[in-house]
C-alpha positions as CSV (number, residue, x, y, z in Angstrom):
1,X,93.7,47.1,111.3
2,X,95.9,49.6,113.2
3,X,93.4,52.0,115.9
4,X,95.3,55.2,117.5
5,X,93.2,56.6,120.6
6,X,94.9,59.8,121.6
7,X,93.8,61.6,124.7
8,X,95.5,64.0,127.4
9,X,94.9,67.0,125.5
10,X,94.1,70.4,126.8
11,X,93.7,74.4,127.9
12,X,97.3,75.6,129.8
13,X,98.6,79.1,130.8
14,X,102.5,79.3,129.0
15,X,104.8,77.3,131.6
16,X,102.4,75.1,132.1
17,X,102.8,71.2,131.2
18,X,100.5,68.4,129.8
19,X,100.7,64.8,129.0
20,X,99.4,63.2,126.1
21,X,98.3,59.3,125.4
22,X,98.2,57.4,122.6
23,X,97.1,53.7,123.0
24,X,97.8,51.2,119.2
25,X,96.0,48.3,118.8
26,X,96.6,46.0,115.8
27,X,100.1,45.9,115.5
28,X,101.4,42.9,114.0
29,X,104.7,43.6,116.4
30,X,106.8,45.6,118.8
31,X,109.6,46.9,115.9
32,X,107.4,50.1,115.3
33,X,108.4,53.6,115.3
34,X,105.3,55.9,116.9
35,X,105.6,59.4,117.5
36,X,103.7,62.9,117.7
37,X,103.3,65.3,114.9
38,X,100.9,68.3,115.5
39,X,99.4,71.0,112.7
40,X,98.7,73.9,114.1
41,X,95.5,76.3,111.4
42,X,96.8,77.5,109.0
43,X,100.7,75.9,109.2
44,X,102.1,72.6,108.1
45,X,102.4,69.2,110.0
46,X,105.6,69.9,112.1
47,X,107.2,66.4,113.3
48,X,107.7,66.8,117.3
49,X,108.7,63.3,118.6
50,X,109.4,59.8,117.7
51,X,110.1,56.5,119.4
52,X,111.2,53.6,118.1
53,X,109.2,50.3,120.4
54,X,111.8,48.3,119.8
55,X,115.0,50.2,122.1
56,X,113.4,52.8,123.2
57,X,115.4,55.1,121.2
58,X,114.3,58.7,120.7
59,X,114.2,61.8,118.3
60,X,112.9,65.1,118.8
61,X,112.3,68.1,116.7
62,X,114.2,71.2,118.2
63,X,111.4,73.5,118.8
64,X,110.5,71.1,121.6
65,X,114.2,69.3,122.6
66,X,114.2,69.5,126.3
67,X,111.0,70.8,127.0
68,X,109.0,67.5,125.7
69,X,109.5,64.1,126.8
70,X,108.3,60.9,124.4
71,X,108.1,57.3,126.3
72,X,106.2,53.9,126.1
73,X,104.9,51.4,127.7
74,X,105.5,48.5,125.8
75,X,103.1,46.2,127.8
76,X,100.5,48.4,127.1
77,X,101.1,49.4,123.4
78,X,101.0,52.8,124.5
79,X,102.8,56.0,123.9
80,X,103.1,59.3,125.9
81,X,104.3,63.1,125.4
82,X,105.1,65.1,128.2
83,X,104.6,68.5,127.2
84,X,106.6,70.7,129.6
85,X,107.2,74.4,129.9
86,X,104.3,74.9,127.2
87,X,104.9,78.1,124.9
88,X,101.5,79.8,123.1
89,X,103.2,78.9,120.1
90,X,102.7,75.1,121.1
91,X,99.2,75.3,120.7
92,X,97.6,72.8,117.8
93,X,96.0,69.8,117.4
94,X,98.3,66.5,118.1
95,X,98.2,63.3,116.7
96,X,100.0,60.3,117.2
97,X,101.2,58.4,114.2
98,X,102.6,54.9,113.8
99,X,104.1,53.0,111.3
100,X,106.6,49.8,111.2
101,X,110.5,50.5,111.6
102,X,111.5,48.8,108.7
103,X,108.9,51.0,106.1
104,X,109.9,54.1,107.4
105,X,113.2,54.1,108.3
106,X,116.4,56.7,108.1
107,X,119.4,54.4,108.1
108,X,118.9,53.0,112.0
109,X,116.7,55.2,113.4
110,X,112.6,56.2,113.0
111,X,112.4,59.7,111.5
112,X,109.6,62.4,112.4
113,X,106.6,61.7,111.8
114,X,103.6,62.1,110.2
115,X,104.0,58.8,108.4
116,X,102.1,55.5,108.7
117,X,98.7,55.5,110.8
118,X,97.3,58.0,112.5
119,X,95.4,59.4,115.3
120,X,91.8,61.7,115.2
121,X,93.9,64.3,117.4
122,X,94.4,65.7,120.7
123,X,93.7,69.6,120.9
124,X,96.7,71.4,123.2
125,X,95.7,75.2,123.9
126,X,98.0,77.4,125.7
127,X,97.6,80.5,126.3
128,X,100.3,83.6,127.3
Protein backbone atom coordinates (compact mmCIF):
# COMPACT_ATOMS: atom_id res chain seq x y z
CA UNK A 1 0.00 0.00 0.00
CA UNK A 2 1.36 3.34 -1.26
CA UNK A 3 1.78 6.05 2.24
CA UNK A 4 2.55 9.90 1.19
CA UNK A 5 3.88 11.96 4.43
CA UNK A 6 4.02 15.53 3.40
CA UNK A 7 5.61 18.01 5.72
CA UNK A 8 7.52 21.55 5.26
CA UNK A 9 4.52 23.46 5.21
CA UNK A 10 3.97 26.89 6.50
CA UNK A 11 3.19 30.88 7.47
CA UNK A 12 5.55 33.35 5.00
CA UNK A 13 5.45 37.13 4.29
CA UNK A 14 5.30 37.43 0.00
CA UNK A 15 9.00 36.92 -1.13
CA UNK A 16 9.51 34.68 1.20
CA UNK A 17 10.45 30.79 0.31
CA UNK A 18 9.57 27.34 1.77
CA UNK A 19 10.38 23.83 1.23
CA UNK A 20 8.11 21.08 1.14
CA UNK A 21 8.65 17.02 1.80
CA UNK A 22 7.02 14.32 0.69
CA UNK A 23 8.45 10.83 1.75
CA UNK A 24 6.50 7.34 -0.49
CA UNK A 25 6.67 4.20 0.88
CA UNK A 26 5.27 1.08 -0.87
CA UNK A 27 6.31 1.56 -4.26
CA UNK A 28 6.67 -1.44 -6.10
CA UNK A 29 9.56 0.64 -8.25
CA UNK A 30 11.58 3.68 -9.07
CA UNK A 31 9.58 4.39 -12.75
CA UNK A 32 6.96 6.73 -10.91
CA UNK A 33 5.92 10.05 -11.67
CA UNK A 34 5.33 12.21 -8.14
CA UNK A 35 4.49 15.71 -8.07
CA UNK A 36 2.65 18.60 -6.12
CA UNK A 37 -0.86 19.73 -6.85
CA UNK A 38 -2.40 22.27 -4.28
CA UNK A 39 -6.31 23.48 -3.96
CA UNK A 40 -6.54 26.53 -2.59
CA UNK A 41 -10.93 27.14 -0.74
CA UNK A 42 -13.00 27.63 -2.81
CA UNK A 43 -10.76 26.94 -6.31
CA UNK A 44 -9.93 23.81 -8.18
CA UNK A 45 -6.89 21.38 -7.79
CA UNK A 46 -4.18 23.41 -9.89
CA UNK A 47 -1.23 20.95 -10.94
CA UNK A 48 2.13 22.75 -9.84
CA UNK A 49 5.01 20.28 -10.37
CA UNK A 50 5.91 16.80 -11.49
CA UNK A 51 8.86 14.56 -11.50
CA UNK A 52 9.34 11.67 -13.15
CA UNK A 53 11.86 9.06 -10.55
CA UNK A 54 13.08 7.47 -13.23
CA UNK A 55 15.39 10.59 -15.14
CA UNK A 56 14.77 13.08 -13.11
CA UNK A 57 12.87 14.88 -15.67
CA UNK A 58 10.59 17.84 -14.80
CA UNK A 59 7.31 19.78 -15.58
CA UNK A 60 5.96 22.79 -14.02
CA UNK A 61 2.73 24.63 -14.24
CA UNK A 62 3.49 28.35 -15.26
CA UNK A 63 2.12 30.14 -12.44
CA UNK A 64 5.06 28.80 -10.59
CA UNK A 65 7.93 28.20 -13.63
CA UNK A 66 11.00 29.62 -12.11
CA UNK A 67 9.93 30.52 -8.83
CA UNK A 68 9.48 26.63 -7.64
CA UNK A 69 11.94 23.97 -7.73
CA UNK A 70 10.73 20.05 -7.77
CA UNK A 71 13.71 17.31 -6.91
CA UNK A 72 14.20 13.79 -5.38
CA UNK A 73 16.14 11.86 -3.64
CA UNK A 74 15.91 8.59 -5.01
CA UNK A 75 17.66 6.73 -2.05
CA UNK A 76 15.21 8.09 0.13
CA UNK A 77 11.84 7.77 -1.89
CA UNK A 78 11.52 11.25 -1.29
CA UNK A 79 10.34 14.30 -3.10
CA UNK A 80 10.80 18.04 -2.41
CA UNK A 81 9.31 21.60 -3.57
CA UNK A 82 11.17 24.56 -3.12
CA UNK A 83 8.77 27.27 -2.96
CA UNK A 84 10.61 30.53 -3.79
CA UNK A 85 9.58 34.12 -4.13
CA UNK A 86 6.10 33.11 -2.55
CA UNK A 87 3.10 35.26 -3.86
CA UNK A 88 -0.26 35.61 -1.39
CA UNK A 89 -1.91 34.03 -4.18
CA UNK A 90 0.28 30.81 -3.47
CA UNK A 91 -1.41 30.19 -0.39
CA UNK A 92 -3.39 26.63 -0.15
CA UNK A 93 -3.09 23.43 1.08
CA UNK A 94 -0.34 21.10 -0.93
CA UNK A 95 -0.32 17.64 -1.51
CA UNK A 96 1.95 15.37 -2.97
CA UNK A 97 0.60 12.75 -5.33
CA UNK A 98 2.14 9.66 -6.94
CA UNK A 99 1.28 7.32 -9.40
CA UNK A 100 3.33 4.85 -11.81
CA UNK A 101 4.83 6.33 -15.24
CA UNK A 102 3.35 3.98 -17.32
CA UNK A 103 -0.60 4.61 -15.85
CA UNK A 104 -0.36 8.10 -16.18
CA UNK A 105 1.56 9.04 -18.85
CA UNK A 106 1.51 11.88 -21.83
CA UNK A 107 3.49 10.34 -24.62
CA UNK A 108 7.15 10.40 -22.68
CA UNK A 109 6.67 12.49 -19.98
CA UNK A 110 4.46 12.51 -16.40
CA UNK A 111 1.70 15.13 -16.64
CA UNK A 112 0.43 17.40 -13.70
CA UNK A 113 -0.89 15.95 -11.18
CA UNK A 114 -3.39 15.17 -8.99
CA UNK A 115 -3.49 11.60 -10.23
CA UNK A 116 -2.64 8.33 -8.50
CA UNK A 117 -2.04 8.41 -4.50
CA UNK A 118 -2.12 11.09 -2.46
CA UNK A 119 -0.96 13.04 0.35
CA UNK A 120 -3.22 14.46 3.74
CA UNK A 121 -1.62 17.98 2.77
CA UNK A 122 0.73 20.44 3.68
CA UNK A 123 -0.90 24.04 4.49
CA UNK A 124 1.44 27.05 2.73
CA UNK A 125 0.22 30.59 4.05
CA UNK A 126 1.65 33.63 2.75
CA UNK A 127 0.76 36.68 3.42
CA UNK A 128 1.29 40.32 1.52
Amino acid sequence: QVQLAESGGGSVQAGGSLRLSCAASGLSNSRNCMGWFRQAPGKEREGVAVIYMGTGSTHYDASVQGRFVISQDNAKNTVYLQLNSLKPEDTAMYYCAVAPFFVVRQGNECPLPPFGDWGQGTQVTVSS
